[in-house]
Structure formats: C-alpha cells, structure tokens
N, C-alpha and C positions, 0 to 999 in steps of 0.2 A: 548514389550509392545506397544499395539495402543490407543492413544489417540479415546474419544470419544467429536465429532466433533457436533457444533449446528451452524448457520448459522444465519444471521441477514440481512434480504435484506431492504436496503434502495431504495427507488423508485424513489424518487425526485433528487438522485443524481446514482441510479442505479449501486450501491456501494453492495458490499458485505461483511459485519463483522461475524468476528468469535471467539465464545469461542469453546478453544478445551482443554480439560479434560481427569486428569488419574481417573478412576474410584476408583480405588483401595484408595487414598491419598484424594480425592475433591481436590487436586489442579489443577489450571488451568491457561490458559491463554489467550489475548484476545489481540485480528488483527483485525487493520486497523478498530477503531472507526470511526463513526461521529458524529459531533458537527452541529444541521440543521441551515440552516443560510439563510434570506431571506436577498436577494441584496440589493431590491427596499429599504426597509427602515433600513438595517443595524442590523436588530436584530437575534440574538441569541436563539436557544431551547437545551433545551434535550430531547425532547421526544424519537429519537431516542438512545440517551448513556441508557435514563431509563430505556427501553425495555431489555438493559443487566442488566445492574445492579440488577433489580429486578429480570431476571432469575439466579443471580448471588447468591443473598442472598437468593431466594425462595429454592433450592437446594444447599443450606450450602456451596457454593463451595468458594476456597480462591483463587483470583489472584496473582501469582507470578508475573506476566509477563504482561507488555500494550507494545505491540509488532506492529511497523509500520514497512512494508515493504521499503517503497518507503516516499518522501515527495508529499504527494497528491495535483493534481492540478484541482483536482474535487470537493474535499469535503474538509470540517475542519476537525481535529483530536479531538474527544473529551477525549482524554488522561488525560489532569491535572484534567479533571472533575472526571472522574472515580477513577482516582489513589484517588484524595480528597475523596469520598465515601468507598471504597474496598480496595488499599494499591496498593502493586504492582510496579516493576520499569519500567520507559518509556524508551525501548530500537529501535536503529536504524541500519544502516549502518553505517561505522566509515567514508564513502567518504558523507556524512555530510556535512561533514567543505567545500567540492566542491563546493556542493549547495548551502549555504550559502555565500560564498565568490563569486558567479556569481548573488545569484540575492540581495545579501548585495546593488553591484553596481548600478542594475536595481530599487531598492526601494531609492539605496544614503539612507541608514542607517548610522547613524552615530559610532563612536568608540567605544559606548557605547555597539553594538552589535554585539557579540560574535561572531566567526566564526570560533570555535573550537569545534563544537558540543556538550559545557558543560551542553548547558540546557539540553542536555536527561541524563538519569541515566546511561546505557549502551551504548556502540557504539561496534558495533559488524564486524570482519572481515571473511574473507576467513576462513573457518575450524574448526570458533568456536563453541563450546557446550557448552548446559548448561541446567536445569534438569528442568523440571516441574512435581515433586510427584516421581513418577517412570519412566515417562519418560523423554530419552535423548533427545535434540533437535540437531538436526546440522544444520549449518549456510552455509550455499549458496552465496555466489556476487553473482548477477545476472545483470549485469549494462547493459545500454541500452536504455532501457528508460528513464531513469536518472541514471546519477552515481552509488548514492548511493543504487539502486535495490536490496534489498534482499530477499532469499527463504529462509526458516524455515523447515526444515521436520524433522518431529515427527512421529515414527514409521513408518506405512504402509503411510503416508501422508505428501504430501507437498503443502506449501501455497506460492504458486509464485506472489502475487501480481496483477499487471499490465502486468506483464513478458511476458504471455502467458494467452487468453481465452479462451471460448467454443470452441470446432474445429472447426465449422460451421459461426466462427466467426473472427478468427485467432487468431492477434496477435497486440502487443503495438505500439503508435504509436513510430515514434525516432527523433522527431524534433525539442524537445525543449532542452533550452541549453543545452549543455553537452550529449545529446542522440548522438546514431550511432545506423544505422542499421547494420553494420557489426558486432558492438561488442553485441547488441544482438542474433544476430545470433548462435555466438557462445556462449551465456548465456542458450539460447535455448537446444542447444545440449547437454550441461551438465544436465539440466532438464531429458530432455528426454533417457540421459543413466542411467539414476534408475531404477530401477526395473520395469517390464509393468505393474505391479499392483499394483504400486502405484497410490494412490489418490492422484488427483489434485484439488487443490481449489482456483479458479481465484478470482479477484477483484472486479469483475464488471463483471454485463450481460445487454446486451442490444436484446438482441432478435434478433437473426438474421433473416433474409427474409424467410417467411415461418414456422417461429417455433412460436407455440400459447405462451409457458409459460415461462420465467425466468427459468434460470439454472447457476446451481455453480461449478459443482462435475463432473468428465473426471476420465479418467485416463492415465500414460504413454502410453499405449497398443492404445489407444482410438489416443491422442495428431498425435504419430508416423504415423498410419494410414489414419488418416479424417485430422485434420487440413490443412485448406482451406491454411494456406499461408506458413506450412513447413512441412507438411505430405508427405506420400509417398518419400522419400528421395530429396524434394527440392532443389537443393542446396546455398549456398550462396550467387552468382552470381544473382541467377533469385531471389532471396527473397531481395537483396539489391533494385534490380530495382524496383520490385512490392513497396517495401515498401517505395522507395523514393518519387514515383510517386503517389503513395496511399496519405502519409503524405502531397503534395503539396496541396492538396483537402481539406483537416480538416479546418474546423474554429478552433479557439482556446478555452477550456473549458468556459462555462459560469459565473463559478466561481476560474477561475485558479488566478485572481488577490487579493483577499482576502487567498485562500485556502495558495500558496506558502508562503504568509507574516505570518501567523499563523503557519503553518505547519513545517519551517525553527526554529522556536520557541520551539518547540516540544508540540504543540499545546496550547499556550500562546497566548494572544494579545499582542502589541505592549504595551510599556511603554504609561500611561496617559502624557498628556501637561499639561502645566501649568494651565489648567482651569479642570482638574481631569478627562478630558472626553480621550477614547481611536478613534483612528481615525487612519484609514486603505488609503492607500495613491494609486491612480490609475494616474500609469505614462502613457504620452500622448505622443503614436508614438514612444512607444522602442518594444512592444510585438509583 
C-alpha cells in the first residue's frame, strides 16, 4: 500500500508540511506543522495549521497520527492546535528527553519541566511500526541534526525531515547541540539504502542557486546520484569536513529561540506567571 501524499509549503519559514493518506480507509497523517509566529510583537496564527485542517475535513479524512520528525528550530509546531480540532496522537523520537534535558539547561527551566518526553503521546524508537488505515509505517533514527531525527516511511515513501534536502541543495546543518556530522552521515546512508524508488519528502526548500521554483519530492535514485554533499559515493571523510566547515558559516535560525522552547513542549507554550500572561525567555550569550 502507498500512501497518497499532499504537501503544504510554508514560505515565511520555507517549511514543508505534509498530510499523507490511505485512500482506501481516509485515514491519514500529518508532519511537521506550523504554528505562524511573528517575533516583532510575539503573536500567534493559524492560518497556516487551517490550510490543513480544512483540507482535512474538506475530504472526510481522519488523523491518526500529528507526527514531528525532529524538534524544529525554524518554525513552531502547531500540533495541540490541530490535535484540539481533528484528534490524532502527537508522536516524536523517544531521544526527546536528549533535547529536552540540554536545552531545559539553556532556557534554566525549572523542575516543573518535564524531560521525559511525556508531553507527546508517542515516543518512537529504532524499528517501530505502526498503522495509518492500511498503511504500515516504519520508524527510522535518523540523528544528526539533532538527536532525536526521525524518518517515517510509508510504503513507496519516506519523510526524512531536516535529514536530507533537494540534491541541488544538500544536506542538514550539524551544529546545534547534540548534532554530529559524522553520526549523520551515517543516518544518510540508511536513508539512501531503500529502495531507489523511493520517495523523498524533505522539510524545507530554500531554492537553491539557479532553480526558479520550490521543491519537496526526490527520490533515493535521484538523493545517490546528484546530491551536492553525498552523491556520487562521497564519503564520510570529505562530507564531515564540507559540512563542518559549511556549518561554521550559518547564522542561527531566525526563530530557533521561541521555536525550541515550544517545540521541546510538543508544541505547547510555556506555563502562564503569576499575572496569567505566557512569556518565552531569550538567553543572552549562550546560543
């Protein structure tokens, strides 16, 4: 069985969400939301989660599944909103509790915050499965770019996240806590021994030099051959250096300081203060 796969490009954080559906059942499942969030004055949309929703209920479909790859350091997760509207369990990685427990410290969170991954409904490991309608899912680590990285593939298709992008584009950065280029590398590699017909469905496009439009959708066959930074039998060696050296270049996300405080949540805000208002906290000189 192959899921049939819809896509949701966000622009403003150049995000890519996905509901993927068995035909046969309406059941579905739905990767890596967002929640849109303006810095400058701290507010809150959905216009982007609506845009599913509404194709959600427009075509009868039921979510089993609000499925986040990775804890996103670009965007919010609009996860509880959705689940609140359509049902559905918020599942992650079970290395989670990593993420949590490293940037618990970076925010000084207090005890009251969990760092057993209990706010999600699922935490998912090495090898697990589990069903959306008639399709099987299997569960991927994929770490690397953060710990808790994981790939989902549903029949002919896999949704790797951050993991891996458009060939012409490469690949994730690895230098925020807990990343390694080495150990993605080898995240890579299991990607790329699926099947060459497998469908890829990355997280994010940014357009590489040269390409006019937005793109989502590769495949192994595609990844093996072109990708700029492990195509053609790259090996480990030259990909660690590219990408160490690459990563010294990045600025940090624009919104990685709100997204990870949210996102470690399982896309929740922070507990209200004592005056009933929620308030997102930017440490000075750790990031």
């Amino acid at each position: 069985m192959n899921p049939e796969v819809t896509p949701f490009f966000d622009e403003a954080t150049n995000t890519v969400s996905y509901v993927f559906t068995d035909p046969a059942t309406k059941k579905c499942a739905i990767i890596d939301s967002v929640l849109d969030f303006d810095y400058a004055s701290g507010r809150t949309d959905t216009k982007s989660a609506d845009k599913i929703i509404d194709f959600v209920k427009e075509n009868n479909l039921e979510p089993l599944w609000l499925l986040e790859t990775h804890v996103h350091a670009d965007h919010l997760s609009a996860a509880p909103y959705i689940q609140e509207k359509t049902g559905g369990k918020i599942g992650i990685g079970a290395e989670i509790s990593t993420v949590q427990d490293t940037f618990g410290k970076v925010f000084n969170e207090g005890t009251e915050f969990q760092r057993d991954g209990s706010q999600f409904d699922q935490l998912f490991v090495e090898g697990d499965t589990f069903t959306v309608g008639n399709l099987e899912i299997n569960v991927m680590h994929t770490p690397g770019h953060t710990p808790a990285c994981m790939t989902y593939v549903a029949g002919n298709c896999a949704f790797v996240g951050d993991t891996m992008f458009m060939p012409d584009f490469g690949t994730a950065r690895c230098d925020f806590p807990g990343g390694s280029a080495e150990t993605l590398y080898g995240s890579i590699q299991k990607i790329l021994a699926l099947p060459d017909e497998t469908r890829i469905f990355v997280g994010h496009d940014y357009k590489a030099p040269g390409r006019e439009d937005y793109a989502w959708e590769t495949s192994v066959a595609k990844q093996k051959a072109f990708n700029v930074h492990v195509g053609t039998g790259k090996d480990a060696v030259e990909f660690i250096k590219m990408r160490t050296e690459r990563d010294a270049q990045l600025a940090l996300p624009k919104l990685i300081v709100p997204s990870i405080q949210v996102n470690m949540r399982a896309g929740n805000m922070p507990e209200p203060e004592e005056n009933g208002q929620v308030y997102l906290k930017v440490p000075v000189n750790v990031l």
